[in-house]
C-alpha positions in Angstrom: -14.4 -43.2 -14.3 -15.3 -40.4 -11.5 -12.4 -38.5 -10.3 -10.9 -39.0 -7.2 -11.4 -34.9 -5.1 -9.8 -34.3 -2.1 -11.0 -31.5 0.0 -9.0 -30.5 2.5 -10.5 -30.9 6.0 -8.9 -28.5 8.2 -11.6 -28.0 10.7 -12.9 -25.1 8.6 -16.9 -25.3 8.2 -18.8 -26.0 4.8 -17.1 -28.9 4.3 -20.0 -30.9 3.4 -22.4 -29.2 1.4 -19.0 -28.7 -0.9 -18.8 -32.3 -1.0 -22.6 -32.9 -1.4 -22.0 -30.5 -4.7 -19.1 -32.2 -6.4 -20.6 -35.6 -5.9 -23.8 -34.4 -7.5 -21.7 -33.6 -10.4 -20.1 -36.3 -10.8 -16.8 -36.2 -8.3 -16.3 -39.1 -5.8 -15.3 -36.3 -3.2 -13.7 -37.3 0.0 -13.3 -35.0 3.1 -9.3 -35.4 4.0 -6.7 -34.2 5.9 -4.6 -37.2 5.2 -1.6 -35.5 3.0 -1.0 -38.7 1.0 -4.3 -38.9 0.1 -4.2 -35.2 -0.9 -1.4 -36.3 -2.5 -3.0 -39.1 -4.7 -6.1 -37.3 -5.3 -6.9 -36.2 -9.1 -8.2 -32.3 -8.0 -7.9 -30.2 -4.6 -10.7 -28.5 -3.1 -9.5 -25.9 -0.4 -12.8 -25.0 1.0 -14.2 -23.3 4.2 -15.7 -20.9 6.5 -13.7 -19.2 9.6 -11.2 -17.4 11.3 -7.9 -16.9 9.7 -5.7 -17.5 12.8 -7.6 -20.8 13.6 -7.6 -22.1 10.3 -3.6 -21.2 9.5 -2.8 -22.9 13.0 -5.3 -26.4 12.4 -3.5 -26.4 8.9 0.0 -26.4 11.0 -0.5 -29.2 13.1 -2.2 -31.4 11.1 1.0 -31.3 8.7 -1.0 -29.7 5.6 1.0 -26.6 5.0 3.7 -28.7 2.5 0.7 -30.5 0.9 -1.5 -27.8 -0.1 1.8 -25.9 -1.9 2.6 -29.1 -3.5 -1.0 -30.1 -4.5 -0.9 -25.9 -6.7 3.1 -26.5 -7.3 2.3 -30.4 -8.9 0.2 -28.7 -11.4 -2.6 -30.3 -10.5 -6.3 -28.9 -10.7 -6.8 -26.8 -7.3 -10.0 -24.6 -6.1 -10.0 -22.7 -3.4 -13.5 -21.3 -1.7 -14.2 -18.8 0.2 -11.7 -18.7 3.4 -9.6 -20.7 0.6 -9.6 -18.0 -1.4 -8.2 -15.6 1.2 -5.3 -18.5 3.1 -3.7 -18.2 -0.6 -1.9 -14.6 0.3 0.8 -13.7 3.2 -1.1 -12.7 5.7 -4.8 -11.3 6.8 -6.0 -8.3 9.0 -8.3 -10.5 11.0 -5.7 -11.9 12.7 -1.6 -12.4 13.0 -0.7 -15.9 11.8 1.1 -15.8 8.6 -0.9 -17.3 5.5 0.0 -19.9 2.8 2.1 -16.9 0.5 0.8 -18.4 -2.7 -0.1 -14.8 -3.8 1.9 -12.3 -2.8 -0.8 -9.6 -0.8 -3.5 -10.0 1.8 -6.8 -10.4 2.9 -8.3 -7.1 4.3 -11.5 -6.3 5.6 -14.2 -5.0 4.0 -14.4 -0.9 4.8 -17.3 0.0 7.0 -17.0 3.2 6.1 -17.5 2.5 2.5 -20.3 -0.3 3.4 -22.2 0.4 6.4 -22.3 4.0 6.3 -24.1 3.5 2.7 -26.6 0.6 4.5 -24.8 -2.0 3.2 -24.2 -5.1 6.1 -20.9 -6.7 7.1 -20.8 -9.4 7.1 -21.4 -9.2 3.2 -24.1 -11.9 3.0 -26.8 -13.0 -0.2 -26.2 -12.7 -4.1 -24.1 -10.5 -5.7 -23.0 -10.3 -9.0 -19.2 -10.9 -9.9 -17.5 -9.3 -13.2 -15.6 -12.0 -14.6 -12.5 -10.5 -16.7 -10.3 -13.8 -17.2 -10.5 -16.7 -19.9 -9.9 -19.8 -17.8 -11.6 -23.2 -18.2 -13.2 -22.8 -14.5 -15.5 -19.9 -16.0 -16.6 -21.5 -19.3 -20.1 -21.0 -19.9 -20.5 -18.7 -17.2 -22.1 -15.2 -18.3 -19.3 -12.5 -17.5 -21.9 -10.6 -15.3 -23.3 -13.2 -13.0 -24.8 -13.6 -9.6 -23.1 -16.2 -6.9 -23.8 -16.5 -3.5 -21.4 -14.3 -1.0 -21.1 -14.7 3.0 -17.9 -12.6 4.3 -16.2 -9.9 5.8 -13.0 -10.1 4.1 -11.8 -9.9 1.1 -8.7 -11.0 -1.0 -6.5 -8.3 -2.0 -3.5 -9.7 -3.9 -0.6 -7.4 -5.7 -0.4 -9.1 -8.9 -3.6 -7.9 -10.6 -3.1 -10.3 -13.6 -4.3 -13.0 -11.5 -7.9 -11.5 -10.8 -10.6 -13.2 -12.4 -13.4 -11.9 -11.0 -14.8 -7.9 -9.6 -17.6 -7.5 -7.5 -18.8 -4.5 -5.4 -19.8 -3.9 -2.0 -19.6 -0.4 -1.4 -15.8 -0.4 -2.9 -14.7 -3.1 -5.8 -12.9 -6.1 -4.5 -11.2 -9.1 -6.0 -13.9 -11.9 -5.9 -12.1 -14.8 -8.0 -8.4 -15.4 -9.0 -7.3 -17.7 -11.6 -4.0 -18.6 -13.5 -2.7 -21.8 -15.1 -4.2 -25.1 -12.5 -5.8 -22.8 -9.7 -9.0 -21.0 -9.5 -10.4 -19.5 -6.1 -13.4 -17.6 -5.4 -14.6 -15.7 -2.3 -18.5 -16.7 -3.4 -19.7 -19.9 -2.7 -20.6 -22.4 -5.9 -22.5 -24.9 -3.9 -25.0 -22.1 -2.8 -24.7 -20.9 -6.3 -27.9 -22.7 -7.7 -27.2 -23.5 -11.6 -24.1 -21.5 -12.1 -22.3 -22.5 -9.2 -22.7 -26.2 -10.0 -21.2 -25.4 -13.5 -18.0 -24.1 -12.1 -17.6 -27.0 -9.9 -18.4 -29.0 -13.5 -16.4 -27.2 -15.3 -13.6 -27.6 -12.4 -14.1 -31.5 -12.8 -13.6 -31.2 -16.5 -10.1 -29.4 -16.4 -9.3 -32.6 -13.6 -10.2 -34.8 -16.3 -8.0 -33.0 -19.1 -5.7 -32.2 -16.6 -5.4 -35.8 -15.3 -2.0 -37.5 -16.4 -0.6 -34.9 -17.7 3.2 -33.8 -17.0 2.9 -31.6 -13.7 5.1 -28.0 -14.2 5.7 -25.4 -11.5 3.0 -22.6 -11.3 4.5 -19.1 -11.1 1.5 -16.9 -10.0 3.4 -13.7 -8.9 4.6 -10.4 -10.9 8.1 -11.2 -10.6 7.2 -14.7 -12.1 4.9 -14.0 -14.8 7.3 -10.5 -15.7 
């Protein structure tokens, strides 16, 4: 039987080709912001493309703040992408809503006079490799070096450095991937990841399938909860 994804629809962009992805690995993958179907779903994908501001206040007022800390809280498989990646920590420079606090830390932006200065581009946009430094089923079969698709100008900066999966560097090394017990989240996009990005979103539906019935435990992601 296909598991049941929920990706969260926030009004963030990239929705689709995320879905388009999962389904053609096997998901059934349904764009969502209904928080009981969230709720219900086997696996949460927390996609998306955008502002920080914007996305924190559609999150707000379309009642998915509690959700999305419940869906990582449950236990349950979670994957952020992207913009997902970043909404995990307290609070971003690109703008002054306060984020989702999963990770303690913020998003920052990526130093133009560490990139451009040296010709690089922001936004940081094409392939890039990423150093992956964590064992965690989202990775398996993935080369530790490998190339994945980036489009951003920020970048994830969290405080507990035992969650960092994944290095990559653009003009100065920043976290690309985090992972610890049910939650994985990369700044790179899988879905424009050719071969390798579709394995982490197979190997992502494999934990859901592992993962699925099992007793749901509270996820301590921070130094003062791992210490």
């Amino acid at each position: 039987m296909r598991s049941n994804i929920a990706i969260i629809d926030y009004q963030a962009g990239n929705l689709r080709s995320v879905q388009k992805a999962l389904e053609e690995c096997g998901a059934n993958a349904q764009i969502t912001a209904n928080a009981a179907a969230i709720a219900a779903a086997d696996g949460v994908v927390f996609p998306g493309q955008g502002a920080c501001d914007a996305s924190m206040r559609s999150i707000r007022e379309r009642g998915l703040y509690d959700v999305i800390r419940q869906s990582i809280d449950s236990g349950k498989p979670f994957l952020g992408v992207c913009l997902g990646l970043q909404l995990l920590l307290e609070s971003s420079e690109e703008g002054d809503e306060a984020c989702l606090a999963i990770l303690n830390g913020s998003t920052k932006r990526l130093p133009p006079d560490k990139t451009e200065q040296v010709g690089l581009k922001i936004p940081h946009m094409g392939w890039n490799s990423v150093s992956l430094s964590l064992d965690h089923p989202v990775f398996d079969g993935i080369p530790p070096e490998s190339y994945f698709y980036f489009v951003h100008s920020y970048y994830a900066d969290p405080e507990n450095k035992a969650v960092v999966a994944g290095i990559t560097n653009y003009g100065i090394d920043f976290c690309s991937a985090v992972a610890w017990d049910n939650v994985a989240a990369v700044q790179f996009h899988p879905e424009k990841s050719g071969a390798l990005g579709l394995q982490l979103y197979r190997n992502f539906l494999t934990l859901v399938e592992k993962s699925h019935g099992a007793p749901t435990a509270r996820v301590l992601a921070n130094e003062a909860d791992l210490g």
